[in-house]
N, C-alpha and C positions, 0 to 999 in steps of 0.2 A: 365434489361434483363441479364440473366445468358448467361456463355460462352458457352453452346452448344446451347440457343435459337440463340445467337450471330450468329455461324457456320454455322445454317439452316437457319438466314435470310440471310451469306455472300452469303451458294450455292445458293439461290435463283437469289441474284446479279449478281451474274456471269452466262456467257449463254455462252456457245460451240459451235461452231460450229459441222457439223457433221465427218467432220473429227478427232478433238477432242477428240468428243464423241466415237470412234470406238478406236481410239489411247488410251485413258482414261481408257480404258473398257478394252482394252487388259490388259494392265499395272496394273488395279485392280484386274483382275484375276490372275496374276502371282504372285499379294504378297498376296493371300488369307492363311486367316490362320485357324485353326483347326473351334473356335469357330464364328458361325454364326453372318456376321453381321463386324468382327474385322477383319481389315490386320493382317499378322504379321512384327511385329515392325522391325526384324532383316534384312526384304525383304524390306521394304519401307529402311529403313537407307540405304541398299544398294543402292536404285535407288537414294536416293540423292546423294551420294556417287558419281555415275555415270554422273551428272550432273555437274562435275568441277570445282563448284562452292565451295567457301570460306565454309570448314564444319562449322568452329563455329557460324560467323555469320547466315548464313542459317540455322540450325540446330533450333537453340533458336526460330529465327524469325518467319519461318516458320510453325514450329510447335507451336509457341505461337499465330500467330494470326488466321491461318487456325483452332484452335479452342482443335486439338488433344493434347493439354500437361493438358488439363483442363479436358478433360473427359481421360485422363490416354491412348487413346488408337485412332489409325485411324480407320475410322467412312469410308462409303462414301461418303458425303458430306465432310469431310474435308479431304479426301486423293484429290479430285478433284480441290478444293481453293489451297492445296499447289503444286499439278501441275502447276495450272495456277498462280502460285509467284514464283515457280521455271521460268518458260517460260520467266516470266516480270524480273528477276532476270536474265538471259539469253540474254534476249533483253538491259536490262544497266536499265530497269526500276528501280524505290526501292523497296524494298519488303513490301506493304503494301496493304492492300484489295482497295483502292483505287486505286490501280495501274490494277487492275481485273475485277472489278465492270463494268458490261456493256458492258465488251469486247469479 
């Protein structure tokens, strides 16, 4: 399985509430960027930024397992997985799709 089939079976794994989902949805529209379909990269960096969290670790992590360092770009499906590993990341969880999966 390639890493973006990977990403669309992690979104599948994980399920939002609907709270979440309306929080999620703001937050995606605020990093949208020119081209259909892509954040832009410099609005998501910033929102991790905002999360207070250790950049380097989270940076790498995040973006390597949410799926978006392999297809070069956030996706929605993987801007939503690295919400919810920022959150679990937040909470003292680890940062791994396991930590998301079904929550």
């Amino acid at each position: 399985m390639d890493q973006e089939s990977a990403a669309a079976s992690g979104a599948s794994l994980i399920s939002l509430t609907e709270h979440e989902q309306r929080y999620y949805s703001g937050l995606h529209a605020l990093c949208q960027a020119d081209a259909p379909g892509k954040l832009s990269s410099c609005k998501v960096a910033e929102l991790f930024k905002a999360s207070q969290l250790p950049p380097e670790s989270l940076h790498k992590q995040v973006t390597e397992i949410c799926g978006a360092k392999h297809l070069g770009y956030f996706g929605t499906a993987q801007f939503y997985i690295a919400l919810k590993l920022l959150a679990a990341a937040q909470s003292g969880l680890p940062v791994r799709l396991e930590s998301v999966a079904g929550s």
